[in-house]
N, C-alpha and C positions, 0 to 999 in steps of 0.2 A: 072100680079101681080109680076112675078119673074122679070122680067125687069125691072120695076121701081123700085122695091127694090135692083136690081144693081146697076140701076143709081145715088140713093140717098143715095149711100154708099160713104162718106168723108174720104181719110187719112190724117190724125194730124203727123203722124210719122212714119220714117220707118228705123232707124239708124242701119248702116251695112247690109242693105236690108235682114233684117230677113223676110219680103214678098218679092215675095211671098213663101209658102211652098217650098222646092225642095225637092223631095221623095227619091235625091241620096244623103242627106246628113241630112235627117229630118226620121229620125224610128218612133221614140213615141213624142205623142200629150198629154199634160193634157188640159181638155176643164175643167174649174172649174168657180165657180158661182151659186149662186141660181137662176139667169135669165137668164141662158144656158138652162133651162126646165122652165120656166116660162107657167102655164098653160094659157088658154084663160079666160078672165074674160068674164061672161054672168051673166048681171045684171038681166033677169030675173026671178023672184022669189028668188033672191038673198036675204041673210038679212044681209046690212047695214047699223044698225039702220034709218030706213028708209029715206036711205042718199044714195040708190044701184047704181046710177046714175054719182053721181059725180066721181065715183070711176075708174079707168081707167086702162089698163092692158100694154105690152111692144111691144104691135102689135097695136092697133090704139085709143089708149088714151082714157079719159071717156069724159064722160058728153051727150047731146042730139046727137050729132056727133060720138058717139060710135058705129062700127062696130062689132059685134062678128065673128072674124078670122074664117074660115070655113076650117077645116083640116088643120091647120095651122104647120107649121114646125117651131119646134124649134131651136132655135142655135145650141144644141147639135146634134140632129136628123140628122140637115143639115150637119153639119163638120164631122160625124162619118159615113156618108151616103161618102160622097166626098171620107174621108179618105181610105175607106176601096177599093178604086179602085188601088189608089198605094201603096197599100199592107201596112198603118201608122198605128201603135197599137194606141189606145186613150185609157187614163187612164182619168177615171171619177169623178169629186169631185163638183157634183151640188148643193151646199150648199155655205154658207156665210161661213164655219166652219174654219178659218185660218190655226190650226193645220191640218185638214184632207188636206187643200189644201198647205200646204207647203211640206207637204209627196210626194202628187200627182208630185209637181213639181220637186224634188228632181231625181225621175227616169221618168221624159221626156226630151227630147229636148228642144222643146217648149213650154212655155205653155200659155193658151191662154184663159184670166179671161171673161168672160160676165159680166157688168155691167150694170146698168138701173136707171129711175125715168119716172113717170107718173106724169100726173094730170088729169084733171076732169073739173064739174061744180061747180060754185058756192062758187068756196073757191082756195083762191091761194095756190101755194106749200109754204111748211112752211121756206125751203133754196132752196140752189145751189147746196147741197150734191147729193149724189148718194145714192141708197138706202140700208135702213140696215146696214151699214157700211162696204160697198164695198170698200169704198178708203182705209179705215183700212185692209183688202183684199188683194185690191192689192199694196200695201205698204208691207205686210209680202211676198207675192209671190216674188215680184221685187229683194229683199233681200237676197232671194235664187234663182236664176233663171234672168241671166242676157238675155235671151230671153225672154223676156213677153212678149207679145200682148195682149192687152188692147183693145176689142170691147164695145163701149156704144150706149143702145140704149134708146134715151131719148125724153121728148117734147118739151124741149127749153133748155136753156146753162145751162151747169153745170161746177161747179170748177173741176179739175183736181191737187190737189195739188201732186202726184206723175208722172206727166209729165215727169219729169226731171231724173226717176228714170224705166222706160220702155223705152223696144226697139220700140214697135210700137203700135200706136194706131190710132182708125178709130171710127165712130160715124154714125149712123142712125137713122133719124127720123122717130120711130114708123115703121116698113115697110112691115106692112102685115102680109098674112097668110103664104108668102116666105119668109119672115124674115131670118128662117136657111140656107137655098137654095142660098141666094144670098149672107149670108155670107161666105159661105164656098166656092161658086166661086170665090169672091174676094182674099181670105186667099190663095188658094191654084192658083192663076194666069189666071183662066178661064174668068174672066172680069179684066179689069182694072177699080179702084176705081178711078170715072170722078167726082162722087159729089164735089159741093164747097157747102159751108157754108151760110146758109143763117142769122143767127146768126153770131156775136162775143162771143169767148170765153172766159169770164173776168179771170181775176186773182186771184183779190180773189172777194167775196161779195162786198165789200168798194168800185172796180171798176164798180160796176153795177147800175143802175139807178133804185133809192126805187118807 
């Protein structure tokens, strides 16, 4: 599992090779995001208005093809677990909460947003956004914090309108119950990020096929 979720790790960006980590010049980490601890979804006996099904988590999507992740590591779990080998404080801001996560980034290094979208059965995603208003997210981090990394993990393309405004960003599709594990080998130079894209990443919506 942790393999293939190394393998289908994509990098989008890496300007002034902020990857990988280097622990002689990287102290403190902020890992921030509400899908840095993103729990496992387990539809059942779930209640979503009896809709439990379609509903899909940031480890392997909803709908009748739903796996429930089994000891699954988080992104967070995963990069503070990594971290804590070469001796990297990580400061914690796993919420969507802008002000909390612009503090966070203020006294790190780094720092390094988790973002996400799911889908399901039965009903298509409603956009292209990310969820919750992560782009709004990480738009306020980038602002403060000219290293940012940008991890998405999602079920098909999503906009990126702050591209242009992070050092680095990487993308996985949905990738298990090592989701974390294999992110933070990538981050800190333990794999190299070999994924390509099996998608195109439009522009904006207008670019994408209704």
């Amino acid at each position: 599992a942790k393999t293939l979720a190394q393998q289908s790790i994509v990098l989008l960006k890496n300007k002034d090779n902020v990857l990988p980590l280097d622990k002689s010049q990287v102290r403190t980490i902020a890992v921030i995001g509400e899908a840095a601890s993103a729990p496992v979804y387990n539809p059942n006996g779930a209640n979503q208005g009896g809709d439990g099904w379609s509903y899909g988590d940031y480890y392997s999507g909803g709908g009748s093809g739903h796996v429930v992740a089994s000891n699954a590591v988080t992104p967070l779990a995963g990069i503070m677990a990594r971290a804590t080998q070469d001796g990297i404080r990580v400061i914690q801001s796993a919420t969507n909460d802008q002000a909390a996560a612009v503090n966070a980034a203020r006294n790190a290094d780094v720092s390094i947003i988790v973002a996400g979208t799911t889908s399901g059965e039965s009903k298509d995603r409603p956009n292209l956004n990310l969820d919750h208003d992560a782009d709004g997210l990480i738009k306020a981090v980038a602002k403060e914090s000219v290293r940012t990394v940008v991890l998405v993990e999602a079920s098909g393309p999503v906009l990126m309108p702050w591209r242009d405004h992070v050092a680095g960003a990487l993308i996985m599709f949905l990738g298990g119950q090592e989701t974390g594990a294999a992110w933070a080998d990538v981050l800190f130079g333990d794999h190299a990020p070999t994924g390509r894209l099996p998608v195109s990443i439009p522009h904006s919506e207008a670019d994408a096929i209704e």
